[in-house]
N, C-alpha and C positions, 0 to 999 in steps of 0.2 A: 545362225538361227537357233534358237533353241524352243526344244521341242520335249512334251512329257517322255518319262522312261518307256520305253518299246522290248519287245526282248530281242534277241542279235540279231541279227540278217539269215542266219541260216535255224531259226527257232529256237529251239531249246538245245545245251541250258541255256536258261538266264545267265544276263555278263552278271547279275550280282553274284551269279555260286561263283563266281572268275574270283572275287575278291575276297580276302582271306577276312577281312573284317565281317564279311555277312554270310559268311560260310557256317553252314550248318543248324542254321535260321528254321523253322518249319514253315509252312506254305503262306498261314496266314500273315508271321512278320515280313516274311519276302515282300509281299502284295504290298502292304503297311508301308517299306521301306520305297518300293517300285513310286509311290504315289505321294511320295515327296522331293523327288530324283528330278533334276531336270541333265537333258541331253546335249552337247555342243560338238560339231566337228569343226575343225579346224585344217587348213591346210598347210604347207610346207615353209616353215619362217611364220606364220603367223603370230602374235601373241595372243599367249591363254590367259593371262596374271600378268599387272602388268604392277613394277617396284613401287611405293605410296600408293597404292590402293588399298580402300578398307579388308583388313581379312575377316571378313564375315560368313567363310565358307569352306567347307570342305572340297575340294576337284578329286575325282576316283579319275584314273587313267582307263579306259576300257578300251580300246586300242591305239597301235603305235605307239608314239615313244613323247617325253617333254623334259629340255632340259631345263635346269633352272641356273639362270646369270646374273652377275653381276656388273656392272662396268667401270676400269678406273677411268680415274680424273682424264684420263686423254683417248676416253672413249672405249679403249681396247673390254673384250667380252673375255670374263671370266666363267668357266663353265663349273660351278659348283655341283653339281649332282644331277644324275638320268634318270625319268623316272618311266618305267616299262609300263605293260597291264595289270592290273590291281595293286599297284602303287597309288598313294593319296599325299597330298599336301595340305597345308593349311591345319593341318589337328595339334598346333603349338600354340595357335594363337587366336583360335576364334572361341576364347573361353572368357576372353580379357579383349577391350578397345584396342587397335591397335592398326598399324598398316602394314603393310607386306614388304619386306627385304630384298624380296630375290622377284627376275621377270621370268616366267614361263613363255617358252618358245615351243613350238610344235614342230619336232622333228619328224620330217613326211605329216603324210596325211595322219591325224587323230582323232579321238575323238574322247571325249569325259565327257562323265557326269556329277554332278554337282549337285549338293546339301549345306541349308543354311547351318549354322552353327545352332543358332534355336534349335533346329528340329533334329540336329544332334544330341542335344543336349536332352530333350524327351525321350527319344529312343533310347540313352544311357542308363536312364532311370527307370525306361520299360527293359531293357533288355543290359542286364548289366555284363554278359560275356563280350557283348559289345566293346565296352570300354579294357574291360581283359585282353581284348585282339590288340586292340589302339596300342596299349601298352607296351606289349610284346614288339608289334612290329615297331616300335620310337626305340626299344631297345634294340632290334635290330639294325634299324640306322644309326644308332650311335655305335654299335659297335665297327659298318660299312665307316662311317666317318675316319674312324682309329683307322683302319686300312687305308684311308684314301691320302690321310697326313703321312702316314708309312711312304707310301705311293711318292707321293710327291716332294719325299726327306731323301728321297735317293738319286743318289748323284750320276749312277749309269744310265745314260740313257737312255739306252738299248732295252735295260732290264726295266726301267719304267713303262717305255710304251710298253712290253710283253704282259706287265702285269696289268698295265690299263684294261687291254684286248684281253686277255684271261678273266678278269672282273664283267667284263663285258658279256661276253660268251658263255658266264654261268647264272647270268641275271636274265640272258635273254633267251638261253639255251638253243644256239644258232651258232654257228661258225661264219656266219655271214656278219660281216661290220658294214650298216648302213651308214656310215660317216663317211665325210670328206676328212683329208688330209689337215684340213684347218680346225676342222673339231674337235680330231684329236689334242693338235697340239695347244688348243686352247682349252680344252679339259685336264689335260698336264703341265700347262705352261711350259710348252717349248715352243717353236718357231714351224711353222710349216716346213720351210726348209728343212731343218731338222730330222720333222716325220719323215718328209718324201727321203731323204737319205738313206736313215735305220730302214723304213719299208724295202726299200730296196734292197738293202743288204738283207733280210730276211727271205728278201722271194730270191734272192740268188741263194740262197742254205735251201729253196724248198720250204721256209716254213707259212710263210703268205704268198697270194695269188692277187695281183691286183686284176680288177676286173669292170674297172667302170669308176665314172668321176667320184662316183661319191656311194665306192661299192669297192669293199675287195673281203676275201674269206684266208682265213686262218688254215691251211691244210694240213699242218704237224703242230696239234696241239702238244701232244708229250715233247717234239724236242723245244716246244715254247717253254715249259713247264722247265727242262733243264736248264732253261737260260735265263730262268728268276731263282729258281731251288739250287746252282749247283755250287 
C-alpha cells in the first residue's frame, strides 16, 4: 500500500534528516519535500523495482535493506549491489526515457519512499545543494563499484567472502549479517557450498558465529581484516 510521507514510528527525526541527500534542508524544504514523498513497505523477497519497468522514479531506502539483481539466461540471481537506509536508486535514469536494468528485492522487511523524477527535477532547481548530494554520493558509488570488481577479481576465496562481510559491516555498521549463505554467495559468485565451507572454517578460527538460518555475526573483526590485508 502506499501511503503519503509520515515521520518514523518513534517521531522525530524525520527519516528525511536519515538521508544524506535532504540533510540540512530547513524546515520549510523538509515539509516541501515530505508532501511529494510517497511511502511503501515491503516484505521479505518481495519486489520493489521490478527489470523493464519505466524508471520514472527515485526509491530512498528508509529502512531495512534492498538488493538489486540480475538474472542469467538459466535463471540463476546475480546480486549486483545492497542498498541500506538512505541509499536511493533510480537517479541515473529518470532524467532520460528509459526502463530499469536491475530487480529490486527487499531483503527482511522494508520500507521506501518514493519521488517522481518531475518533481526531482523542481526540487533541483529549487534547491540546487540538492543535486551537489546526488553527485557526490553517484561518485561514491562508483568508487564502492571499483571495490566490488576488486572484490570479485580475487581468486581466494576465503579473502573474498572476508571482504564481502567487512564491506558489509561498514555500510551497515552492525556485525550482525542478515544473510543466508546463498546471498552471500550469489553476491560474490560462489556456490553456497563454497560459503557454508569458508564460514565454517572461520567459526573454527573464532572469527564468525553462526547463529541462525539466515543470521550469523562476525566476532573478530581485526583477525578478518588480517585475512584480506596480510
Amino acid at each position: 500500500m502506499v501511503v503519503s510521507c509520515t515521520d518514523c514510528a518513534h517521531g522525530t527525526p524525520l527519516c528525511l534528516h536519515k538521508v544524506n541527500l535532504f540533510q540540512n534542508m530547513d524546515p520549510y524544504q523538509i515539509q516541501a519535500v515530505r508532501s511529494l514523498i510517497r511511502q511503501q513497505t515491503f516484505s521479505n523477497g518481495e519486489v520493489v523495482l521490478r527489470e523493464g519497468s519505466r524508471s520514472d522514479r527515485l526509491v530512498i531506502v528508509r529502512f531495512g535493506a534492498i538488493k538489486l539483481v540480475r538474472y542469467g539466461s538459466d535463471g540463476k540471481e546475480y546480486v549486483l549491489d545492497t542498498l541500506f537506509p538512505g541509499d536511493f536508486y533510480g537517479s541515473d535514469k529518470i532524467f532520460s526515457s528509459g526502463v530499469l536494468q536491475e530487480t529490486a528485492i527487499a531483503e527482511g522487511e522494508c520500507g521506501v519512499c518514493t519521488i517522481t523524477g518531475k518533481h526531482l527535477q523542481d526540487l533541483m532547481l529549487e534547491t540546487p545543494e540538492i543535486a551537489l548530494k546526488m553527485i557526490t554520493y553517484l561518485n561514491a558509488k562508483v568508487e564502492q563499484y571499483r571495490f566490488q570488481v576488486e572484490m570479485l577479481s580475487t581468486k581466494d576465496v576465503e579473502k573474498r567472502i572476508c571482504m564481502y562481510l567487512l564491506d558489509r559491516i561498514q555500510r551497515t555498521d552492525s556485525n550482525l549479517i542478515l544473510l543466508s549463505q546463498e546471498d552471500v554467495g550469489n553476491a560474490i559468485h560462489l556456490t553456497k557450498e563454497t560459503v557454508n565451507r569458508k564460514l565454517s572454517g572461520l567459526q573454527s578460527l573464532g572469527i564468525v558465529e553462526l547463529v541462525g538460518k539466515r543470521k550469523f555475526r562476525v566476532t573478530n573483526v581485526a583477525a578478518m581484516k588480517d585475512l584480506v590485508f596480510f
